[in-house]
C-alpha positions as a Markdown table, in Angstrom:
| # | Residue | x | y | z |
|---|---|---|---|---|
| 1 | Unk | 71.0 | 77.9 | 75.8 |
| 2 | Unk | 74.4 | 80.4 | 76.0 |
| 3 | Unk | 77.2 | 79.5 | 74.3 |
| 4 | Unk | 80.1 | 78.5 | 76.0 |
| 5 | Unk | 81.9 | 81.4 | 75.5 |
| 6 | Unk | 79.3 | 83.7 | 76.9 |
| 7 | Unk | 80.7 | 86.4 | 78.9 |
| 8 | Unk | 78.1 | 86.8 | 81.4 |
| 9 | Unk | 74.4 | 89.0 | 82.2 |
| 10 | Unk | 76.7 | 92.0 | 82.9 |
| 11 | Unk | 79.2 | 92.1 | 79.9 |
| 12 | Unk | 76.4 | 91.6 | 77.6 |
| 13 | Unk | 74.7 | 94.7 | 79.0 |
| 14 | Unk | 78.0 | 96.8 | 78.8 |
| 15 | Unk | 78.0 | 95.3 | 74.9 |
| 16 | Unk | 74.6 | 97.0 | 74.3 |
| 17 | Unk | 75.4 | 99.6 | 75.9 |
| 18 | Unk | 78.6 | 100.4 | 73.7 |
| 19 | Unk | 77.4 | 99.6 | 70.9 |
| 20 | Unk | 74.3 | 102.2 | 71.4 |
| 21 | Unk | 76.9 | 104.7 | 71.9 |
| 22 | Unk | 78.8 | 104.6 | 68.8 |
| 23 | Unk | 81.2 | 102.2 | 69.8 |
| 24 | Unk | 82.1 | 99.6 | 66.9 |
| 25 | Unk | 82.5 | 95.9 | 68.0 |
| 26 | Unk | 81.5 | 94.7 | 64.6 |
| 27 | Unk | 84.4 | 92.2 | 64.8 |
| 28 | Unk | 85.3 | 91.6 | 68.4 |
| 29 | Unk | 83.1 | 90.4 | 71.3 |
| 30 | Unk | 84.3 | 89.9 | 74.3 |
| 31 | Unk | 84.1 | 85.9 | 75.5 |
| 32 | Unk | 85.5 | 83.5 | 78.2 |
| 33 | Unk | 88.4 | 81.6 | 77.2 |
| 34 | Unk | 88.5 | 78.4 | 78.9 |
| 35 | Unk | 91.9 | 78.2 | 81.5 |
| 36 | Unk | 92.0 | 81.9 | 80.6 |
| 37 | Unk | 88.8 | 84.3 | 81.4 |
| 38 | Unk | 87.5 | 87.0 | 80.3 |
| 39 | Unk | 89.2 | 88.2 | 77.0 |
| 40 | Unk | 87.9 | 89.8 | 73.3 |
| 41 | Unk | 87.2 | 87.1 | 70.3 |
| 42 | Unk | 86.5 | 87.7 | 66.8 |
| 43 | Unk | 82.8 | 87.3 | 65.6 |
| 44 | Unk | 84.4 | 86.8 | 61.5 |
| 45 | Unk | 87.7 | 86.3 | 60.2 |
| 46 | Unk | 89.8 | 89.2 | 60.4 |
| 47 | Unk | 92.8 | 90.2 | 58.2 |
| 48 | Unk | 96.1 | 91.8 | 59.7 |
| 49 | Unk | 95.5 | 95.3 | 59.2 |
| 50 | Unk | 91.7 | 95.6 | 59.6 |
| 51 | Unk | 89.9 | 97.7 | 62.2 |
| 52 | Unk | 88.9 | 95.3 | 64.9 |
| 53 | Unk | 87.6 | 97.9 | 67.1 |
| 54 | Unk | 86.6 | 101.9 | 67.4 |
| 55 | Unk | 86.0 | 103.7 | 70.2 |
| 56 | Unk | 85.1 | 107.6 | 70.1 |
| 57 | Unk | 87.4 | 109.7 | 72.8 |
| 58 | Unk | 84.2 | 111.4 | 74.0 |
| 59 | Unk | 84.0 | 108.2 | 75.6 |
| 60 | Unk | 86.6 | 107.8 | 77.5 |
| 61 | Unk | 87.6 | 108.8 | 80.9 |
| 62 | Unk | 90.4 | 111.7 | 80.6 |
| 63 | Unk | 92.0 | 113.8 | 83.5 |
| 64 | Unk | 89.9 | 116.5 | 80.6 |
| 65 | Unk | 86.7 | 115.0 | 81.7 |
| 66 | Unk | 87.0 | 115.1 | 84.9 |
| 67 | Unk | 85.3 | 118.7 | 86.3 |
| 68 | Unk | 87.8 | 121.7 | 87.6 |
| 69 | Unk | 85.7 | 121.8 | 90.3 |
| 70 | Unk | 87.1 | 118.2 | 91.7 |
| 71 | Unk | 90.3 | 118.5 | 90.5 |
| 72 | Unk | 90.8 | 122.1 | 92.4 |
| 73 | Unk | 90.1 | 120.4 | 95.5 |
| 74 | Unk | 93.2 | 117.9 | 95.1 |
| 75 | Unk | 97.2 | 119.2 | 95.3 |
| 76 | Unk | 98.2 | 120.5 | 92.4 |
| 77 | Unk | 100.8 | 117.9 | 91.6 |
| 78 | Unk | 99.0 | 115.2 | 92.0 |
| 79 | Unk | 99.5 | 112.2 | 89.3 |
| 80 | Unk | 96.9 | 112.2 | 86.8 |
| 81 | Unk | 96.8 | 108.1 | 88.0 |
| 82 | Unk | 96.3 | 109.3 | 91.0 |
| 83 | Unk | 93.6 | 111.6 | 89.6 |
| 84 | Unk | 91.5 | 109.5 | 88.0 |
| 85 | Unk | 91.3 | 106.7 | 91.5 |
| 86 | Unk | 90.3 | 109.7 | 93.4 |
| 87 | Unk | 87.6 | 110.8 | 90.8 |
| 88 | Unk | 85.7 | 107.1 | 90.0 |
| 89 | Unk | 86.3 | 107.0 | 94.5 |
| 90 | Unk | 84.8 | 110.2 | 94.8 |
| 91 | Unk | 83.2 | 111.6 | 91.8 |
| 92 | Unk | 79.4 | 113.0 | 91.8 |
| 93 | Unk | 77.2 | 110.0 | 91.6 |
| 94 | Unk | 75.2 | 111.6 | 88.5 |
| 95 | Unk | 78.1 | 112.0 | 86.9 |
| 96 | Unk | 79.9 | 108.7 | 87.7 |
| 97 | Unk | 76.5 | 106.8 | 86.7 |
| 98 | Unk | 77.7 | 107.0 | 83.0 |
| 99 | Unk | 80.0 | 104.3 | 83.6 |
| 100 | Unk | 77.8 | 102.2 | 85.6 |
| 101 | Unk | 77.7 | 99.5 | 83.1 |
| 102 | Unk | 81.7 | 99.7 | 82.4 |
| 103 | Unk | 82.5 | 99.5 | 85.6 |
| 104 | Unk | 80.7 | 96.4 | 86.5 |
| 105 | Unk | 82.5 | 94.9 | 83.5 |
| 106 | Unk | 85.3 | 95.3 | 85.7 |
| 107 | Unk | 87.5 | 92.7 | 87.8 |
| 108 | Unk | 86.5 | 93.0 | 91.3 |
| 109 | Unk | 88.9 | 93.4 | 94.4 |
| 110 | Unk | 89.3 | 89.6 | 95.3 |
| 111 | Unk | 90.8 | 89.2 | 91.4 |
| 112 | Unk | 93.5 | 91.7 | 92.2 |
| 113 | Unk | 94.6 | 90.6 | 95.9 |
| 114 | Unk | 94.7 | 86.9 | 94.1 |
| 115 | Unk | 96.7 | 88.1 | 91.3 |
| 116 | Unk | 98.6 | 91.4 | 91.9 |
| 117 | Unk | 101.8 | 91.2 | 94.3 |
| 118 | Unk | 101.5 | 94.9 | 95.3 |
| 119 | Unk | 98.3 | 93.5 | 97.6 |
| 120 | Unk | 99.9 | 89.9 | 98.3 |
| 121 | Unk | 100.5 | 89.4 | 102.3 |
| 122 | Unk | 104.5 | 90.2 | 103.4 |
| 123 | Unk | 105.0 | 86.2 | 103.9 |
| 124 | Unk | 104.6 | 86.2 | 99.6 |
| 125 | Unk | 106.6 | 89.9 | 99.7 |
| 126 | Unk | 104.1 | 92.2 | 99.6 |
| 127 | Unk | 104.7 | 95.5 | 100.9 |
| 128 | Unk | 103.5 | 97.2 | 103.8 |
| 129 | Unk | 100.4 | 99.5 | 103.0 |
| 130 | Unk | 98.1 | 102.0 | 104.4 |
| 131 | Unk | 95.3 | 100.2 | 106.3 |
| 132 | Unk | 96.4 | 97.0 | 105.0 |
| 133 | Unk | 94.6 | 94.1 | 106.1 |
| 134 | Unk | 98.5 | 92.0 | 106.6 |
| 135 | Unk | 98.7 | 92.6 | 110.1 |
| 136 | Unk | 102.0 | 90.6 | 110.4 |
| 137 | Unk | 105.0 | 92.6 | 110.8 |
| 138 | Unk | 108.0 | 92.3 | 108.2 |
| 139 | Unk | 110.8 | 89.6 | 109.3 |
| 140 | Unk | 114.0 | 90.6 | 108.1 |
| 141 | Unk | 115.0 | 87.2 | 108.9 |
| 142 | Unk | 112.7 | 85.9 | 106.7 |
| 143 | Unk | 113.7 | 84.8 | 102.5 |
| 144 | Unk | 112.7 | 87.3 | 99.9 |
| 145 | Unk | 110.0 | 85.1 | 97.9 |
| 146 | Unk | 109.5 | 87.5 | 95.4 |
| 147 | Unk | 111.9 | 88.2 | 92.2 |
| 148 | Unk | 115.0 | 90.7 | 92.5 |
| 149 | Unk | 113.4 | 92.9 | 89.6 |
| 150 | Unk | 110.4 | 93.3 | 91.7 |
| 151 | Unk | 111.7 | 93.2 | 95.3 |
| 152 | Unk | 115.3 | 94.4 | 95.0 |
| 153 | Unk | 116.2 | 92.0 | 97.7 |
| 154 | Unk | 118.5 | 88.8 | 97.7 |
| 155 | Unk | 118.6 | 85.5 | 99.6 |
| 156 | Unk | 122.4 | 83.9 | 98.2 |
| 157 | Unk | 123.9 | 87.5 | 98.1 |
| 158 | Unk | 124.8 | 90.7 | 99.2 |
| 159 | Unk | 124.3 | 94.0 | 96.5 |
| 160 | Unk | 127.1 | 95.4 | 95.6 |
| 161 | Unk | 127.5 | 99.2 | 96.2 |
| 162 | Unk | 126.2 | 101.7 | 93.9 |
| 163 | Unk | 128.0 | 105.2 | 94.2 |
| 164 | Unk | 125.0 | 106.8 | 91.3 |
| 165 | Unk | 121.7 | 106.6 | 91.4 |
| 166 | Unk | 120.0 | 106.1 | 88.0 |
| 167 | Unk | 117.0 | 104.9 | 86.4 |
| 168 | Unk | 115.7 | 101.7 | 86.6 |
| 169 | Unk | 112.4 | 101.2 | 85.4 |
| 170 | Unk | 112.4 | 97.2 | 85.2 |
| 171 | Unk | 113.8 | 96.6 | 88.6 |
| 172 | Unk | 112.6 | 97.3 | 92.5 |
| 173 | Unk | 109.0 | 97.6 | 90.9 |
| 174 | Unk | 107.0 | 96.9 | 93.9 |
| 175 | Unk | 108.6 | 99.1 | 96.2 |
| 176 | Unk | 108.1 | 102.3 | 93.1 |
| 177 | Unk | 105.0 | 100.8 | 92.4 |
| 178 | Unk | 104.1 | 101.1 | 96.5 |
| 179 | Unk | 105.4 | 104.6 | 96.7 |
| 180 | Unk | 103.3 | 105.8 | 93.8 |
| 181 | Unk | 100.2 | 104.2 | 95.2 |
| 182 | Unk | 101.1 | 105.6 | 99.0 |
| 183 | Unk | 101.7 | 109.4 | 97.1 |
| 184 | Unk | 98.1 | 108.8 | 96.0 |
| 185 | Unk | 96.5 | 108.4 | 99.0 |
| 186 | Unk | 98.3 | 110.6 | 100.6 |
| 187 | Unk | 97.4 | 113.2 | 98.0 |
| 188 | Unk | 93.6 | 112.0 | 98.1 |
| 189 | Unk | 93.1 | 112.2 | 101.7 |
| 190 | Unk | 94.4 | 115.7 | 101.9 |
| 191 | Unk | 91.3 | 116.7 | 100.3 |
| 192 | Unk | 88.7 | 113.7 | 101.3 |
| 193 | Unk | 89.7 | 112.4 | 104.4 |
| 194 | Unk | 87.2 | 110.1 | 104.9 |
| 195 | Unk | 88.6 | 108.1 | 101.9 |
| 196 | Unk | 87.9 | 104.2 | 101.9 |
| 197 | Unk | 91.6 | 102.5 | 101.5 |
| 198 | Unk | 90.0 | 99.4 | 99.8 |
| 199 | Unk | 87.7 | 101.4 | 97.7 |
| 200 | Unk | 90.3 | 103.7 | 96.4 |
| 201 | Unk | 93.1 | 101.0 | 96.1 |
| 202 | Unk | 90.9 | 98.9 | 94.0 |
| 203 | Unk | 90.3 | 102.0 | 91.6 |
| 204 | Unk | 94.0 | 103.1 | 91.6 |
| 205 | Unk | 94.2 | 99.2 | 90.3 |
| 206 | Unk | 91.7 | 99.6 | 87.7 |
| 207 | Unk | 93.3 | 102.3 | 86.1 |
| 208 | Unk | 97.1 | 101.1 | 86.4 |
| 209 | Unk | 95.9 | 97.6 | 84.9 |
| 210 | Unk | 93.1 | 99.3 | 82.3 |
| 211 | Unk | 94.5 | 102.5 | 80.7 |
| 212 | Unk | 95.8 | 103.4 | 77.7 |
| 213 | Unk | 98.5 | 105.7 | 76.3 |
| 214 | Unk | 96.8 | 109.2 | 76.1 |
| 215 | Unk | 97.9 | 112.8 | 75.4 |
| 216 | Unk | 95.5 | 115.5 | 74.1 |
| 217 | Unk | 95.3 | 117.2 | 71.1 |
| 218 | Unk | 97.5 | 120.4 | 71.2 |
| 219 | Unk | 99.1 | 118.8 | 74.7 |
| 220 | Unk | 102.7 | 118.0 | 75.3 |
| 221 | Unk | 103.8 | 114.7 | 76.3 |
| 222 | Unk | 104.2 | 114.7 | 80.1 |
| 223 | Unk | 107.2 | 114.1 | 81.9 |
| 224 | Unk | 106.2 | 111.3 | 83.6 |
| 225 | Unk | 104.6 | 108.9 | 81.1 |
| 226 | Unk | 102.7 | 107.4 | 84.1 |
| 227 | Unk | 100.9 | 110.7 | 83.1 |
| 228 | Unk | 100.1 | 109.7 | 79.7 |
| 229 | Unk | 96.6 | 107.8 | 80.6 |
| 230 | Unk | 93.0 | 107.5 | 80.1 |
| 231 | Unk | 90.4 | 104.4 | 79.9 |
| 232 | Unk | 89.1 | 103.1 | 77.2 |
| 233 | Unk | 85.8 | 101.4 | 77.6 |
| 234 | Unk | 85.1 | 98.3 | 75.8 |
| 235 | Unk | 89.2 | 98.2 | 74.5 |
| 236 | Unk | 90.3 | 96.7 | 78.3 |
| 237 | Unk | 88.7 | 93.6 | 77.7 |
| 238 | Unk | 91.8 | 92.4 | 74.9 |
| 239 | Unk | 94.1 | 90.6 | 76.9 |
| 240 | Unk | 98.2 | 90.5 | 76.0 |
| 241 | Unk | 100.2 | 88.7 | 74.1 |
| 242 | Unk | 103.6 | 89.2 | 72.6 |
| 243 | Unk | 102.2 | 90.6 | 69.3 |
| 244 | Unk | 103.0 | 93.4 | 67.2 |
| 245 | Unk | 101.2 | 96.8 | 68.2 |
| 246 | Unk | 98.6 | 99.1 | 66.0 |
| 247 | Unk | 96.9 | 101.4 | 67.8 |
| 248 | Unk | 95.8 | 105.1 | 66.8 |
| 249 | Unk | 93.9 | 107.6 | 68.6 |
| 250 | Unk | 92.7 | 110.9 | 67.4 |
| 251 | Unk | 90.8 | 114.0 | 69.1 |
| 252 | Unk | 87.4 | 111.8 | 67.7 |
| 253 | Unk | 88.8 | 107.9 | 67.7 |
| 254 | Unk | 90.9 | 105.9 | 69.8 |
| 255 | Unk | 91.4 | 102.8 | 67.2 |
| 256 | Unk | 92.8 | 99.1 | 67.0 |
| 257 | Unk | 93.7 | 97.2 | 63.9 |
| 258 | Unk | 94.6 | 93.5 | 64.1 |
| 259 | Unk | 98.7 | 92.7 | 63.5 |
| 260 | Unk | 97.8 | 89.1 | 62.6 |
| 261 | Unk | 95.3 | 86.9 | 61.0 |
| 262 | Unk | 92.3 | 86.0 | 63.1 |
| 263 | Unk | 90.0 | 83.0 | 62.4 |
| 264 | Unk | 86.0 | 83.3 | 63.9 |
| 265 | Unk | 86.0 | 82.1 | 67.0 |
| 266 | Unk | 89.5 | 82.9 | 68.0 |
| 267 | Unk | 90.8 | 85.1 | 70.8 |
| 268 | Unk | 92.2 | 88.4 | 69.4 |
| 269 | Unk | 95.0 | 90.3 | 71.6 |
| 270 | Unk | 96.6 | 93.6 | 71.9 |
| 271 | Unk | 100.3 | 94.5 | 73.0 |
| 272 | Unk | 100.4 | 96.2 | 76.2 |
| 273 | Unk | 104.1 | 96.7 | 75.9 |
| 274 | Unk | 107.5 | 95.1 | 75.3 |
| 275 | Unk | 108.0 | 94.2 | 78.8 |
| 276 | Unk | 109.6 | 91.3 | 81.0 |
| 277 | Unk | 107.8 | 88.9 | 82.9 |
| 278 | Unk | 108.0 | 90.6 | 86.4 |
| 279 | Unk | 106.8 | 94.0 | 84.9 |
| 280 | Unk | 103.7 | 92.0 | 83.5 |
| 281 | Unk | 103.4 | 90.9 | 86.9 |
| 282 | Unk | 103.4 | 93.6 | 88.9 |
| 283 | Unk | 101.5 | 95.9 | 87.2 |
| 284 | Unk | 99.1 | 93.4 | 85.5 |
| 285 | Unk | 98.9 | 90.4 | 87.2 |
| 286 | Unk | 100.0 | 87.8 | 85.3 |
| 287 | Unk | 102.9 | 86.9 | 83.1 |
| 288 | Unk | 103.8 | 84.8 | 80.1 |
| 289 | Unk | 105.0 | 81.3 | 79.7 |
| 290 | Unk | 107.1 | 82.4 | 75.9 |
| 291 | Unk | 107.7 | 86.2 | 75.8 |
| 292 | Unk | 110.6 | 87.2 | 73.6 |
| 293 | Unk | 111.1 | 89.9 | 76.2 |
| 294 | Unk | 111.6 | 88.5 | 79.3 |
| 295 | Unk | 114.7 | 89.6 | 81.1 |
| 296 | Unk | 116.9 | 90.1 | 84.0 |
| 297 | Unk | 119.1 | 92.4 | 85.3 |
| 298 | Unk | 122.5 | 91.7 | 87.0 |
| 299 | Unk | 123.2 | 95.2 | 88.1 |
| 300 | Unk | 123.2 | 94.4 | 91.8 |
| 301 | Unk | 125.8 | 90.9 | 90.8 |
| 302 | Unk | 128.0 | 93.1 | 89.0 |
| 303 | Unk | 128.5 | 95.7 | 91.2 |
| 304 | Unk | 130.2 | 93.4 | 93.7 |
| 305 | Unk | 132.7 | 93.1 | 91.1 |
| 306 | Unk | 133.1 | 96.6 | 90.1 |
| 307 | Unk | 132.6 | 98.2 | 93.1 |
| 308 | Unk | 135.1 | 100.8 | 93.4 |
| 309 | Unk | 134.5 | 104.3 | 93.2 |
| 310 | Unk | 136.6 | 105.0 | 89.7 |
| 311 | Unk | 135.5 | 101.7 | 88.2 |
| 312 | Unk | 131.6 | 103.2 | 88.8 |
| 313 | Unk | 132.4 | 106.3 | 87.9 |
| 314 | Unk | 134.5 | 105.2 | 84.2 |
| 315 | Unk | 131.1 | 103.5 | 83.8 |
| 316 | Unk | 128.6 | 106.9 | 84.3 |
| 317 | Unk | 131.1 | 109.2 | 82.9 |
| 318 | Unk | 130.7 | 106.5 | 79.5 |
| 319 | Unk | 126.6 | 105.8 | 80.1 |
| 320 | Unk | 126.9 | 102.4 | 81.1 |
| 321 | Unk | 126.2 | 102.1 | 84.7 |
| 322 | Unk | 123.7 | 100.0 | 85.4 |
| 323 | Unk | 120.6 | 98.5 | 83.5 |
| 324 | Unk | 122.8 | 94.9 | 82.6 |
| 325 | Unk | 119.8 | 93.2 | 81.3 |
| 326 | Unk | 119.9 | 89.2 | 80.3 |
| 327 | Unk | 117.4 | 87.8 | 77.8 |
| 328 | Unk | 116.6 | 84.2 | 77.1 |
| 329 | Unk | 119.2 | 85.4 | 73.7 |
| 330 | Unk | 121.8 | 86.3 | 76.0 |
| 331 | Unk | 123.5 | 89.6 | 77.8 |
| 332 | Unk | 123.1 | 93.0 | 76.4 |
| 333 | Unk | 126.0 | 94.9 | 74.7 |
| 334 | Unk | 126.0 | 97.1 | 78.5 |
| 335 | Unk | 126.9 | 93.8 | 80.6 |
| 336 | Unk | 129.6 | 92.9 | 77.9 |
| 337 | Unk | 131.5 | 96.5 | 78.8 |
| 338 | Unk | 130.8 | 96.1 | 82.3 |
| 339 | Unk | 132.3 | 92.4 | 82.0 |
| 340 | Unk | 135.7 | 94.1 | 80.3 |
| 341 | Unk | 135.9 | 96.6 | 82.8 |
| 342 | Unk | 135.9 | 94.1 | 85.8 |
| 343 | Unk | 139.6 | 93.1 | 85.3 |
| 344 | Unk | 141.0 | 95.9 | 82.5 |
| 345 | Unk | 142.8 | 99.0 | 83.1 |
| 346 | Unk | 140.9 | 101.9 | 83.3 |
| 347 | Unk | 142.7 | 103.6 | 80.8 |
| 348 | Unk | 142.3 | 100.6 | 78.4 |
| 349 | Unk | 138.7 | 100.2 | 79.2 |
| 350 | Unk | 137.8 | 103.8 | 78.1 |
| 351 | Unk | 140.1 | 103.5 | 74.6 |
| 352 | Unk | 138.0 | 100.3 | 74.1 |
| 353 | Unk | 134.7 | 101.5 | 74.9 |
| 354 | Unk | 135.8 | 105.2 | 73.2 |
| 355 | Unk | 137.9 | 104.3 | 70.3 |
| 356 | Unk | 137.7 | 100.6 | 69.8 |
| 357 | Unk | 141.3 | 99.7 | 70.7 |
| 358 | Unk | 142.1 | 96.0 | 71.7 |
| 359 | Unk | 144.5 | 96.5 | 74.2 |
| 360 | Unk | 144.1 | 94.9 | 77.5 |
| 361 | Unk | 141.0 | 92.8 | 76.1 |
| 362 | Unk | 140.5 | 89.6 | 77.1 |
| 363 | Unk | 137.2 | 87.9 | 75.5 |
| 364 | Unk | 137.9 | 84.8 | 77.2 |
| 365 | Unk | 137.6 | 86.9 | 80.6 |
| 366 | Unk | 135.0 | 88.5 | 79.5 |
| 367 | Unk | 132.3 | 85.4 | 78.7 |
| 368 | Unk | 133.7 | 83.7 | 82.1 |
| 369 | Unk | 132.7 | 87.0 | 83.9 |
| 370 | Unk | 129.4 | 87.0 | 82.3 |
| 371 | Unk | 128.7 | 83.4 | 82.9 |
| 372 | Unk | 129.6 | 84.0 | 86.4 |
| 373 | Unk | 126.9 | 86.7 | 87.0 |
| 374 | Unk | 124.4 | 84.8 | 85.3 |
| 375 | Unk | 124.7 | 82.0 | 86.9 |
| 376 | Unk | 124.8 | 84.0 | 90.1 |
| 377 | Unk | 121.6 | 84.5 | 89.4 |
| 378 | Unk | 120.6 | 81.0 | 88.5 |
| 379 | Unk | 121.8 | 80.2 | 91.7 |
| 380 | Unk | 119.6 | 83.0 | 93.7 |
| 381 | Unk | 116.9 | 80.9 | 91.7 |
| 382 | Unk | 117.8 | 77.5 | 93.2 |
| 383 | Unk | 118.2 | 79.4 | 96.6 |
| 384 | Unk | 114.2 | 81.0 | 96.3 |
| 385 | Unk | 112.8 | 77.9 | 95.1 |
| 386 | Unk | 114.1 | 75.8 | 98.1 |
| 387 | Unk | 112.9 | 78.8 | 100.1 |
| 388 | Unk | 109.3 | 79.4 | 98.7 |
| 389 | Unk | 108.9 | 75.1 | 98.7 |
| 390 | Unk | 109.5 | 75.2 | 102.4 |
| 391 | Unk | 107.2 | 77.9 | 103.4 |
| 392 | Unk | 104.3 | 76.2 | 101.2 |
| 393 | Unk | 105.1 | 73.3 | 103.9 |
| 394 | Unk | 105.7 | 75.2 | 107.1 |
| 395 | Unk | 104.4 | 79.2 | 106.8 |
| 396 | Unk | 100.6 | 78.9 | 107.3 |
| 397 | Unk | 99.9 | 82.6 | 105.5 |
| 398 | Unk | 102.0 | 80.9 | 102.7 |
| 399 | Unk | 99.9 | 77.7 | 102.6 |
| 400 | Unk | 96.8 | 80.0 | 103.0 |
| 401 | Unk | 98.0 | 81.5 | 99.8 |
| 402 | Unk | 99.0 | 78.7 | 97.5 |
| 403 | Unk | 97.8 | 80.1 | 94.2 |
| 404 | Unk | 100.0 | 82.7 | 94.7 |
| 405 | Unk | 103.0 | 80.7 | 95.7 |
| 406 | Unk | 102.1 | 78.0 | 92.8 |
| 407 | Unk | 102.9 | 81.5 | 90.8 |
| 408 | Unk | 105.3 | 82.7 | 92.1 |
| 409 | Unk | 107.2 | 79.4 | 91.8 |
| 410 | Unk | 106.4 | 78.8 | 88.3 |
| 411 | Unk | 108.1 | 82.8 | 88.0 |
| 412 | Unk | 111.2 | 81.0 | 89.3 |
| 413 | Unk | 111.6 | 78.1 | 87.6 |
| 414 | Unk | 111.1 | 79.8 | 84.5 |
| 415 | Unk | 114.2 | 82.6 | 85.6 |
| 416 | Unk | 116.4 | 79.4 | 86.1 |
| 417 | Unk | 115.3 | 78.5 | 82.7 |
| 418 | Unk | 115.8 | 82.0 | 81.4 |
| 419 | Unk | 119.4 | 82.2 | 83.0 |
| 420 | Unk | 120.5 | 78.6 | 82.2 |
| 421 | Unk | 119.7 | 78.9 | 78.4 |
| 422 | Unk | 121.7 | 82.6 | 78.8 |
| 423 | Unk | 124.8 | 81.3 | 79.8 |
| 424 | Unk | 124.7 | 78.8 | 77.0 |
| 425 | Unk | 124.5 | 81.2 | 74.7 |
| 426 | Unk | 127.7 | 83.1 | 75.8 |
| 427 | Unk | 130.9 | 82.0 | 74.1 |
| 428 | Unk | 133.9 | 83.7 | 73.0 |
């Protein structure tokens, strides 16, 4: 009789098959975690700092192992993400059968349209795709169910102008997300035109939820870190958690030492990142219910208040415009001289921000301005929330979808949270 843990006919033959191949699981296994799934658990008590698992590089699947014959068939800038989708879509069948056994260990494509927003139907904000099965054209009319970070849209408010573009990695997500994915099949069908969208959309998801950080021997760090990738068989089955990080990786070893004490028995997690809630989301499919960093940004709030051109341009000229992140702790110091800047003098601003001067500072203006955009925000919660109920009562794709919309409520509720507990925290 199989435990109750046991992951399944298929994971156990990927086991073997790693093992056989110089792979050491001597501590990990991977198991079913009830509530949870699939994840890695320790087969003995492991001490922070031990080796929980090694995996030789020779391995792994690199944009190195990939054949120059493929890759000079594809543009020359294409993304090595992009790369990789293309090659496990399209790759020689001989040589692809070396990963047979990984790749059944795999989620399948019914796990990411469940799970991933980027393939959710446009009723739940999902974006438009090539060939994508959401026949239903976008309402503008219709509320924004997804998160700001991840949409960039509102439902209680308009954006304020912005007169500089800028990074901004933790917000609009789905719609960068989309365009990297549309640049990839763009790229892929240039050179295979008879590309499957599904098949090739699943495998760009396998490697944006599966990879690791990767850079070569000898090779520079690319200028997109998106670019920074490989797969690491056997390593994807640890799940996150908000945990420390200690991971290594040589031209022989890609290695994982355990940041915490781990009891037989118990699941044992990796870091994939310090990133908020609708980053986990997007690009992994999930999110946490306590992760010390979860955030949200007010840029589009506070530049309805500082929205004229020399305010905006004080702010870039200093490098603080934009990126006015909230935490469950409170505001960053960027919102704080954004918040002084909404009702001081230019002139005193900049001495402030420059020299430290006093004059024209107001802290009592200052928390009031910051508890007003944050509770802005809060209220663009309350606004989705009565939104996203009705549609799970009137929208038939949104009822067809209620796991989804179960999520994406939960998301909410806990921003509210996340914002409520933020303004408490402000005080003079």
């Amino acid at each position: 009789m199989k435990p109750e843990w046991w992951p399944g006919e298929e994971h156990e033959a990927f086991t073997e098959w790693a093992i056989s191949n110089g792979i050491d699981t001597k501590s990990v296994t991977p198991a079913r975690f009830q509530g949870r799934g699939l994840g890695m658990m320790a087969t003995r008590n492991i001490k922070k700092g031990e080796i929980v698992l090694q995996v030789p590089t020779q391995l792994m699947l690199r944009a190195e192992d990939i054949p120059s014959t493929f890759i000079d068939r594809l543009p020359e800038d294409i993304a090595v993400h992009a790369l990789l989708a293309a090659y496990l879509t399209h790759g020689a069948p001989d040589e692809l059968s070396k990963y047979e056994l990984w790749c059944k260990s795999w989620p399948n494509r019914k796990d990411f349209e469940d799970s991933m927003p980027i393939l959710w139907p446009t009723a739940l904000g999902g974006p438009q795709l090539p060939s994508s099965k959401d026949d239903a054209p976008t309402n503008s009319e219709q509320p924004s169910l997804l998160p700001p970070s991840l949409s960039g849209l509102w439902n209680s408010l308009e954006s304020g102008p912005k007169t500089r573009k800028y990074s901004t990695d933790y917000q609009n997500i789905i719609s960068q997300q989309a365009q990297r994915l549309r640049k990839a099949w763009t790229d892929v069908i240039s050179a295979f035109p008879d590309t499957n969208w599904e098949a090739f959309s699943y495998n760009w998801l396998i490697v944006n939820t599966r990879s690791f950080y990767w850079v070569g021997e000898g090779q520079e760090t690319p200028e997109d870190p998106n670019d920074a990738m490989g797969l690491v068989p056997f390593a994807d089955y640890f799940n996150h958690a908000d945990v420390a990080r200690d991971v290594k990786f040589d031209e022989n070893t890609y290695e994982f030492r355990a940041t915490k004490d781990y009891k037989e028995g118990e699941e044992v997690f990796m870091n994939y990142g310090s990133h908020p809630n609708d980053t986990l989301l997007a690009e992994y499919g999930f999110f946490l219910d306590v992760n010390e960093a979860d955030s949200i940004y007010l840029d589009d709030i506070v530049f309805r208040d500082i929205c004229s051109t020399g305010q905006q341009e004080e702010l870039w000229l200093n490098q603080y415009y934009g990126n006015y992140q909230v935490t469950p702790h409170g505001p960053c110091y960027r919102t704080e001289v954004a918040a002084c800047l909404s009702y001081m003098k230019e002139e005193d601003w900049r001495n402030h921000v420059i020299e430290g001067h006093s004059q024209g500072l107001d802290e009592s203006r200052s928390v009031a301005t910051i508890k007003r955009w944050i509770l802005t925000y809060a209220a663009e919660a309350d606004a989705t929330i009565t939104a996203l109920q009705k549609a799970m009562e009137l929208n038939t794709t949104v009822q067809a979808h209620r796991s989804k919309a179960d999520m994406l409520l939960r998301r909410w509720r806990q921003i509210k949270d996340l914002c409520e507990h933020a303004a408490r925290t402000v005080s003079v």
